[in-house]
Backbone as a ProteinNet text record, in pm:
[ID]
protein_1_A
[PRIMARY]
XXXXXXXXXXXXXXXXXXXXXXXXXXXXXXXXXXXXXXXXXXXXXXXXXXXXXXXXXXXXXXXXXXXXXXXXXXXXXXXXXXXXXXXXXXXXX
[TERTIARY]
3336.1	3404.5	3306.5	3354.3	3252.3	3245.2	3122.1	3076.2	3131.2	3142.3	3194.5	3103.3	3130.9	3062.2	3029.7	2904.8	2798.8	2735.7	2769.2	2738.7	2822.4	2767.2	2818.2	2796.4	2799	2754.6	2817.8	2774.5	2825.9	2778.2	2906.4	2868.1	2788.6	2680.5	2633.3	2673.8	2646.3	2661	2714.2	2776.4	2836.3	2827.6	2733.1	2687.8	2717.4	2716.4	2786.4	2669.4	2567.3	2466.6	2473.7	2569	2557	2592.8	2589.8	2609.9	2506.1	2475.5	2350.8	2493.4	2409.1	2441	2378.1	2427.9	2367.9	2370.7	2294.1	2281.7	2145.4	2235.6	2117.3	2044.5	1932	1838.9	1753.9	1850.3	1828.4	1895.5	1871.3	1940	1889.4	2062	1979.3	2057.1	2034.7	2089.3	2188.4	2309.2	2375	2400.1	2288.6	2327.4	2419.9	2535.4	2617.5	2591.8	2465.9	2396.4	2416	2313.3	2308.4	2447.7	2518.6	2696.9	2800.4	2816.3	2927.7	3023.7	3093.3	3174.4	3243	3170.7	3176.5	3220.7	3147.8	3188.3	3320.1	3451.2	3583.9	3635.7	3553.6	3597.8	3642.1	3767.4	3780	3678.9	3690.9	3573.6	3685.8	3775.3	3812.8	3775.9	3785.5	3733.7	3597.3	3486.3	3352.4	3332.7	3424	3364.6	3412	3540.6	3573.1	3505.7	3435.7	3244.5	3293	3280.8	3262.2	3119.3	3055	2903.9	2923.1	3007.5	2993.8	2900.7	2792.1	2640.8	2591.5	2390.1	2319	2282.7	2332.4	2333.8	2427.5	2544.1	2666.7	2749.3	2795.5	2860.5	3022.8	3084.5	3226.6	3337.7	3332.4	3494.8	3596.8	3647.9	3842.9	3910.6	3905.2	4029	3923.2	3853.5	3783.7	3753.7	3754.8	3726.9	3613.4	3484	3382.1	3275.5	3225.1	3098.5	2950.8	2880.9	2720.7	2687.5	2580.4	2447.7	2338.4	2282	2243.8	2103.8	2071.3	1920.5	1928.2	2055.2	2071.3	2075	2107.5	2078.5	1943.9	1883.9	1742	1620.2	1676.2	1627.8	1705.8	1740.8	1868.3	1822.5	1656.7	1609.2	1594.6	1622.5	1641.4	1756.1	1864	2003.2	2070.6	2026.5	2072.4	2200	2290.1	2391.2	2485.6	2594.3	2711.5	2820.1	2893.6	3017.7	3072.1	3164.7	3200.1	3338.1	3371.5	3511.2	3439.6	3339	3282.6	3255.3	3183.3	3104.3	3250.2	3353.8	3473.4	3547.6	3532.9	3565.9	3481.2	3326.2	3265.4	3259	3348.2	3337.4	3508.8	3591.3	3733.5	3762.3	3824.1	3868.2	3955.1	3920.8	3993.8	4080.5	4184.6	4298.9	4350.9
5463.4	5509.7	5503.8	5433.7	5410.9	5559.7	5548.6	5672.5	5704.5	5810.1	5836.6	5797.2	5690.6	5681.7	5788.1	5826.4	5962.1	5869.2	5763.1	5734.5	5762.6	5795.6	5889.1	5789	5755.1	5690.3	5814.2	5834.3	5893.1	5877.9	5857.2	5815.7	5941.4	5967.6	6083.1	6093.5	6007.4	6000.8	5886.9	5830.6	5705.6	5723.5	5615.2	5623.1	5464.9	5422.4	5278.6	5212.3	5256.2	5178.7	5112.2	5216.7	5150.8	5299.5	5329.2	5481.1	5469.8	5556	5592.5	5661.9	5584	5588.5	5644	5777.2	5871.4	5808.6	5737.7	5703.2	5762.8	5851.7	5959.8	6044.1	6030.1	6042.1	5992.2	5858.6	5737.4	5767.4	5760.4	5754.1	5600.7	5557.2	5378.6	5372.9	5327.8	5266.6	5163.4	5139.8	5010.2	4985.6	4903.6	4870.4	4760.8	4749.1	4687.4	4532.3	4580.6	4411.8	4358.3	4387.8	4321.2	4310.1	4376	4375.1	4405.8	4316	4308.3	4308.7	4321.6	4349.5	4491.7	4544	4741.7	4765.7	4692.3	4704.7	4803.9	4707.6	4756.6	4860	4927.5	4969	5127	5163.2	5349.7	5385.9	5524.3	5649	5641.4	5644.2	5645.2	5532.8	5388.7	5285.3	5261.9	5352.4	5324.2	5451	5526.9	5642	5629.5	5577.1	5539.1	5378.3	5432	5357.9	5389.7	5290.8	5295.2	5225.2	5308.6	5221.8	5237.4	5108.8	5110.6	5105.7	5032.9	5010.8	5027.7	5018.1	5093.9	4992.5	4818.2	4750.2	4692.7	4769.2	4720.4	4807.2	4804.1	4900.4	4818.5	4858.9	4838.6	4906.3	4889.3	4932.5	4845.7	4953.5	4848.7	4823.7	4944.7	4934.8	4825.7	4796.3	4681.1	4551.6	4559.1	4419.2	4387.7	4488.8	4428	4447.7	4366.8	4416.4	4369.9	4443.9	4470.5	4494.2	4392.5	4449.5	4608	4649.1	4771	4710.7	4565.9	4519.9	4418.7	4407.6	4364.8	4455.9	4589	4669.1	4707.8	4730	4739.5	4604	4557.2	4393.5	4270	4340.9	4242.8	4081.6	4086.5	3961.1	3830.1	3927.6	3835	3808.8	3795	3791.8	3709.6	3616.1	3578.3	3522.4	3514	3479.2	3601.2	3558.2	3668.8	3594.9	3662.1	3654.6	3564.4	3445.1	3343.9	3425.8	3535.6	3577.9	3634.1	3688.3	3767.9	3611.2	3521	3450.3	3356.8	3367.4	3300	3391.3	3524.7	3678.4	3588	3566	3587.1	3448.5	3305.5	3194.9	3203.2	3285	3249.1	3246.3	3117.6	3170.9	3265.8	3273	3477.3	3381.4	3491	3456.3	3486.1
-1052.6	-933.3	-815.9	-688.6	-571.1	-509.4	-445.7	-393.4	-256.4	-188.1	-45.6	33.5	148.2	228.5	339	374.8	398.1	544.2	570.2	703.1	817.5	966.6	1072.2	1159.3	1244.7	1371.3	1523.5	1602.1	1700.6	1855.2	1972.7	2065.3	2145.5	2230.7	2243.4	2379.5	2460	2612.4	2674.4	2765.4	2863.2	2973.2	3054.6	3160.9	3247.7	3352.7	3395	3319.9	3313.9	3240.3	3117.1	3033.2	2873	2812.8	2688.8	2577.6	2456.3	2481	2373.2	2208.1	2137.2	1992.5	1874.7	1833.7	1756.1	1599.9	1521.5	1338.4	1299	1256.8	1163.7	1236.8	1214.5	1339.9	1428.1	1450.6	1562.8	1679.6	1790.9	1892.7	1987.5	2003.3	2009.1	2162.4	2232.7	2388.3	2381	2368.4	2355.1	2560.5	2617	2780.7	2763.9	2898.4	2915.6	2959.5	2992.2	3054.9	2930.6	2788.6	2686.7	2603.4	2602	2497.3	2650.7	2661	2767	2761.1	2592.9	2604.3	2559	2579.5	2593.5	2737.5	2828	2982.2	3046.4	2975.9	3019.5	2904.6	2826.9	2721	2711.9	2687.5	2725.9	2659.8	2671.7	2587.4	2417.7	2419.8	2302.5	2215.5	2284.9	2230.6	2171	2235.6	2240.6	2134.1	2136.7	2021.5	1922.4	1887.3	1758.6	1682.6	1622.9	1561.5	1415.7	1342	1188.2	1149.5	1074.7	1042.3	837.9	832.6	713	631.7	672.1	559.4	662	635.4	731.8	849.5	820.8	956.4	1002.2	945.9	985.3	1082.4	1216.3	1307.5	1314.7	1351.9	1376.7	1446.6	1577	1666.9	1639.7	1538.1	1516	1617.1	1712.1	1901.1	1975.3	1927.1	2050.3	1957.7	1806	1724.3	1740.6	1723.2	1756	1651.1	1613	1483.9	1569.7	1509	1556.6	1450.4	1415	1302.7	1423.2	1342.1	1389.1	1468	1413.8	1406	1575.2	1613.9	1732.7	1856	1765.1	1918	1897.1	1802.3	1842	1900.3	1902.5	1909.8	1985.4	2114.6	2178.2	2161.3	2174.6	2240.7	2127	1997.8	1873.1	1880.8	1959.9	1934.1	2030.7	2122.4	2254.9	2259	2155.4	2197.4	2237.5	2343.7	2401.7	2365.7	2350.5	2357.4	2436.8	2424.7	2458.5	2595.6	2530.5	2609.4	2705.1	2728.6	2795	2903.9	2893.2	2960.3	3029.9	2984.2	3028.4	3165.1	3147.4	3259.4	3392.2	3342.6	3491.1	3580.2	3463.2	3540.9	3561.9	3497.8	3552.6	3719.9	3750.7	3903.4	3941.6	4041.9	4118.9	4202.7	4231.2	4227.9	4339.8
[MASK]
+++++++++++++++++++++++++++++++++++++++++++++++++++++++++++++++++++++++++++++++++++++++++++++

């Protein structure tokens, strides 16, 4: 019989800057510069966080997965989001 998963993730604060992210006793910075696509995202969206294993994160209302090792390490990670990079070249209207 599988065991209960005992992992928490929690949003602590949201600022235009980005929301700091409570795992365990990590507190990690997710900025909007680096995950852009948190940007347009409610407070309900950004707090409902599933961290199934210990580098796996997941918002179901936004469809978004994050290894845990990319927010500590944006600069190992340079790719964005293709939808995101499509927002800032769409023409305005």
């Amino acid at each position: 019989m599988p065991g209960t998963n005992t992992l928490a993730a929690e949003v602590t604060h949201i600022s235009k800057h980005g929301f700091w992210l409570l795992l365990g006793d990590e507190e990690l910075l997710i900025p909007f510069s680096e995950f852009p696509w948190f940007r347009q995202a409610t407070v309900d969206q950004l707090c409902n966080v599933e961290w199934p294993t210990a580098d796996h994160l997941y918002w179901p209302l936004l469809d978004v997965d994050l290894s845990v090792e990319s927010i500590r390490h944006p600069e190992r990670f340079p790719l964005v989001s293709a939808v995101s990079a499509l927002k800032k070249h769409a023409p305005s209207s």
